[in-house]
C-alpha positions in Angstrom: -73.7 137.0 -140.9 -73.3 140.2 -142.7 -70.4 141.2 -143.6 -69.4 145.0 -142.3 -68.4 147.2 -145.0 -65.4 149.1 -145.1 -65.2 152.6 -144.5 -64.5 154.7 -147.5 -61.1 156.1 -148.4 -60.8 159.6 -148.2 -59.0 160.9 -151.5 -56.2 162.0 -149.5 -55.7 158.4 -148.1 -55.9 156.5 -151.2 -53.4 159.0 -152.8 -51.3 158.0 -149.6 -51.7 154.5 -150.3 -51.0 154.8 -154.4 -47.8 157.0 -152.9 -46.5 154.3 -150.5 -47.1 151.3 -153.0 -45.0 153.4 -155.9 -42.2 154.1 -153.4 -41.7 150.7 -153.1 -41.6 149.7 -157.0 -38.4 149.0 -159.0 -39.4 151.6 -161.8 -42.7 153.9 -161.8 -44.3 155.4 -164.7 -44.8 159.0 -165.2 -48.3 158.8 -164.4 -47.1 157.4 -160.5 -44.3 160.0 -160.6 -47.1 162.5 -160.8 -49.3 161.0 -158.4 -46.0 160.5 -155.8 -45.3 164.6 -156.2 -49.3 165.6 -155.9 -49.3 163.9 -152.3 -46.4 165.3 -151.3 -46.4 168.3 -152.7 -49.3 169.1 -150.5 -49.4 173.2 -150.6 -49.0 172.6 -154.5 -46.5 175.7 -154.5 -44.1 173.5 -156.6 -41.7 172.2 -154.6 -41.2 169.9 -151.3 -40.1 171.7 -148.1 -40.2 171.5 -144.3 -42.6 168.8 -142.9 -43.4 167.8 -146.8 -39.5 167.0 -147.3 -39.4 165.0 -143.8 -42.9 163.1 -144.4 -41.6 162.6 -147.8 -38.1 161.2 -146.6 -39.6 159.2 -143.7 -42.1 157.3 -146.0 -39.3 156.6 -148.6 -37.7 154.8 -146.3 -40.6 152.7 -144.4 -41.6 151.8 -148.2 -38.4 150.7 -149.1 -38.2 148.8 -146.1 -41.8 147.3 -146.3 -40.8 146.0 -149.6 -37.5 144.7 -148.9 -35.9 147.0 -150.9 -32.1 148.8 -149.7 -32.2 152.3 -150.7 -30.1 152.9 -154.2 -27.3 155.3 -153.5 -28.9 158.4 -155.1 -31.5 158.1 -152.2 -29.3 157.4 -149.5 -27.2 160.5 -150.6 -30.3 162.2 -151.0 -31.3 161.0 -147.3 -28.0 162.7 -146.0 -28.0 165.8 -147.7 -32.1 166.6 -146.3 -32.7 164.2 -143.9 -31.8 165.8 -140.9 -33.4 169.5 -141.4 -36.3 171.5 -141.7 -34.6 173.7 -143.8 -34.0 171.8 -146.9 -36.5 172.5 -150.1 -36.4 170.3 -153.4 -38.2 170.4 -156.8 -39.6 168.3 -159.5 -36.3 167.7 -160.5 -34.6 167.1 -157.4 -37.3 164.1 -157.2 -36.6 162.9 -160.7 -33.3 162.3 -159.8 -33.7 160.2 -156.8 -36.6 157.8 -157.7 -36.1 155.3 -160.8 -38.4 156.5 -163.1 -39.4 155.5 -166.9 -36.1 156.7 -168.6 -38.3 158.6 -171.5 -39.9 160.7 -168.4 -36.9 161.5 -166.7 -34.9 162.9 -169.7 -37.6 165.9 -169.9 -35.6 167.0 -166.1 -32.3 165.8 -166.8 -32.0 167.6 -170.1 -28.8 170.4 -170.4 -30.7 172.8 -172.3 -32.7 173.5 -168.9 -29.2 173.8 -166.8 -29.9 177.8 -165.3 -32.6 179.9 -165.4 -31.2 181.9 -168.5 -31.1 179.0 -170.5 -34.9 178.8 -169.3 -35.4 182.3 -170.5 -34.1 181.3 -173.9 -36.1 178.4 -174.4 -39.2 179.9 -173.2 -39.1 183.1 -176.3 -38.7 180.0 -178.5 -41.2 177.9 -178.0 -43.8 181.3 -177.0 -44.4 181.4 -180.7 -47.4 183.6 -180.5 -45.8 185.6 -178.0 -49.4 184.8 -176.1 -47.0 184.9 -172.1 -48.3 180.8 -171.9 -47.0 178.1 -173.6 -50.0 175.9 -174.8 -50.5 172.4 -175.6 -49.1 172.3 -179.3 -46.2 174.5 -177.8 -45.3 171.9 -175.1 -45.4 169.1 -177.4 -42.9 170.7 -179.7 -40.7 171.4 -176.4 -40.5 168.2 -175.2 -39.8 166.2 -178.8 -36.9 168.4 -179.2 -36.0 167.5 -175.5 -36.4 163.9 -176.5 -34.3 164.5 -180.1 -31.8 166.3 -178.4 -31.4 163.5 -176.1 -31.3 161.0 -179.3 -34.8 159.3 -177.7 -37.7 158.3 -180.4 -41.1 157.9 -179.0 -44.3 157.8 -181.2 -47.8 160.6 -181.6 -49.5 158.6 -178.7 -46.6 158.3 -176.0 -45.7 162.3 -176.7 -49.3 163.4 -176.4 -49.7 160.9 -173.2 -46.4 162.7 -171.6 -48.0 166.2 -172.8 -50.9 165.3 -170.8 -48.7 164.6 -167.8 -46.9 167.8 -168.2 -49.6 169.4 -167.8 -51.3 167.9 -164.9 -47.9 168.1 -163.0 -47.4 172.1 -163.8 -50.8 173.6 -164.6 -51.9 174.6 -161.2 -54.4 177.1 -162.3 -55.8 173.9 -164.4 -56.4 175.9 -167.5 -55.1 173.8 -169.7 -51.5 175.8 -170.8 -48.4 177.1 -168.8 -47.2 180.6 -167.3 -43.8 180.8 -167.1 -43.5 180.3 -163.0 -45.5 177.0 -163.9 -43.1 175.6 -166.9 -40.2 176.9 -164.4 -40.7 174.1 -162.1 -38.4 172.0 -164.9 -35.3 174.0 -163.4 -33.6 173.0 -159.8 -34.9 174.8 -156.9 -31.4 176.6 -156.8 -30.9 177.5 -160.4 -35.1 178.9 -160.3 -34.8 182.9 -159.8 -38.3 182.6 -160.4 -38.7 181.5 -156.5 -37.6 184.6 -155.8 -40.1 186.9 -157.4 -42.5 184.7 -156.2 -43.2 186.9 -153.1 -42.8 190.4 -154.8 -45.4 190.3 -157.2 -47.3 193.1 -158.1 -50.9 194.0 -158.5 -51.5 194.8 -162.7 -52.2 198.8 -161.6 -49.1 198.8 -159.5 -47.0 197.2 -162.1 -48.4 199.5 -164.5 -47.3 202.3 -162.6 -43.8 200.6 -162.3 -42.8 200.1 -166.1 -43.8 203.9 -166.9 -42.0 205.0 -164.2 -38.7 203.4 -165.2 -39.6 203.2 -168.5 -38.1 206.8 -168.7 -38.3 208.0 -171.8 -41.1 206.2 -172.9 -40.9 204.3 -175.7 -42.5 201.2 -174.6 -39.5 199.1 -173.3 -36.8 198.8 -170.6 -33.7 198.7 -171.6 -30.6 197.5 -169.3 -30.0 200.4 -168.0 -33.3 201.2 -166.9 -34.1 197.8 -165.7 -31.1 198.0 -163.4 -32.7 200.9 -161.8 -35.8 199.0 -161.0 -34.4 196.2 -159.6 -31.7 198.2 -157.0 -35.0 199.6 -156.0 -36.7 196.5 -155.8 -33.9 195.2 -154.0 -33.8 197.6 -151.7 -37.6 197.4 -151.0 -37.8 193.2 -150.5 -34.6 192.6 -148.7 -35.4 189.3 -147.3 -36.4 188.1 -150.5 -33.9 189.3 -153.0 -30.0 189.8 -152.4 -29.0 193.0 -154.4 -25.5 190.9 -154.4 -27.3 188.7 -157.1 -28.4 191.6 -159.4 -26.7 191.0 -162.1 -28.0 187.5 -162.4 -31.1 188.8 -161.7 -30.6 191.2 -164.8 -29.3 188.4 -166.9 -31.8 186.3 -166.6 -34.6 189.2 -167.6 -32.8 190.4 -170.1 -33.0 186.7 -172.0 -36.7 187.4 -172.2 -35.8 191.0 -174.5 -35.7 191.4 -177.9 -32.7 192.4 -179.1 -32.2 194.1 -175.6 -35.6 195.8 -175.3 -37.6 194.2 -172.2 -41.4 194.8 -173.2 -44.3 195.2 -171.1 -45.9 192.1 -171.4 -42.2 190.5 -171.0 -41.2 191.7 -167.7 -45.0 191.1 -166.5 -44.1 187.2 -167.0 -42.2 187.7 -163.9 -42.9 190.7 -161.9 -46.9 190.8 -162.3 -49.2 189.2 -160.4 -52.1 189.5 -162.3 -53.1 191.3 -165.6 -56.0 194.1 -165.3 
């Protein structure tokens, strides 16, 4: 007798399947860390939320379970805290924390220096070196062996370049083969990322355009604090369901890490308030 074949696997079920079988394991690699937040993160807007937090939560613990496994502590605090709403919403670092990953790997989300969205800021002039608005491959190598040295880890050419690789695969979503700053912004927790927030008030290049020369008031090619306070009351004002003018000043803060010596430049403040570059 023949033998009836199998159906094939749609790519959505066998990244269900890898997802299950690396829910179960002791330790996972960074390459099953990535696959486990690809599945998941099924809307790819960079973080896990609603249904995708629940379906995530749910199949944590039936894994666990399958494999005879107790949930560690983090997960069953982590269970507590999100599994009993719809309204809960984590990041790639939230994740990190729960699921025992490859120690290397996880020090790239546990590291202070990425603490608030400031400290971001900061670290995003630095290692912008051509001041190009992406951080490209050579760029995130540099950022995360001064992650690792910080954190007193030693790890050789192939294993950087390998977690370079990962990097990118995890936070390029536009898959062109460097980082904006919303995508590199995905290192912070949801609630120190202000970058969420702008998410939704983008504006078009002509718009934006329009914007800096109109608050650029006296025209000498940057905003200054002053200036930049005035555009965000406004823009405040304008998108008050997604920004609190109570958190202005951190909102100001955090922009004003991206100046030069106080001046806010045009192709600075696009980073986070343009949508697209004409």
């Amino acid at each position: 007798r023949r033998r009836r074949r199998s159906p094939a696997r749609s790519p959505s079920a066998t990244r269900a399947m890898a997802a299950e079988t690396h829910l179960q394991g002791v330790e996972i690699s960074a390459a099953q860390f990535f696959e486990i937040w690809n599945h998941y993160d099924s809307d790819g807007n960079g973080y896990l939320d609603g249904k995708e937090l629940l379906n995530f939560i749910q199949e944590l613990q039936q894994a666990r379970k399958k494999a005879g496994l107790e949930l560690t502590p983090e997960m069953k605090a982590f269970v507590d805290q999100y599994g009993k709403s719809t309204d809960g919403k984590i990041g790639i670092v939230e994740l990190a924390q729960i699921l025992p990953t490859e120690e290397n790997f996880l020090l790239f989300f546990r590291c202070q220096q990425l603490k608030s969205s400031e400290d971001f800021m900061q670290t995003w002039r630095k290692y912008d070196t051509d001041h190009s608005g992406f951080i490209e491959t050579e760029e995130l190598k540099s950022f995360l062996k001064d992650l690792l040295q910080k954190a007193n880890k030693q790890i050789g050419d192939s294993k950087l370049t390998e977690y370079t690789e990962i990097m990118l695969k995890m936070f390029d979503s536009n898959n062109d083969g460097k980082l904006e700053l919303t995508e590199m912004a995905s290192l912070l927790p949801v609630q120190e990322n202000f970058l969420l927030q702008f998410k939704s008030v983008k504006m078009r290049g002509k718009e934006f355009n329009k914007a800096f020369e109109l608050y650029d008031q006296d025209g000498n090619g940057y905003i200054d604090e002053n200036e930049l306070d005035a555009l965000l009351k406004d823009l405040c004002e304008k998108n008050k369901k997604d920004l609190d003018i109570n958190n202005l000043p951190t909102y100001k803060k955090n922009m004003m890490a991206l100046s030069d010596g106080g001046k806010l430049y045009r192709t600075e403040l696009a980073l986070i308030l343009c949508a697209e570059q004409d």
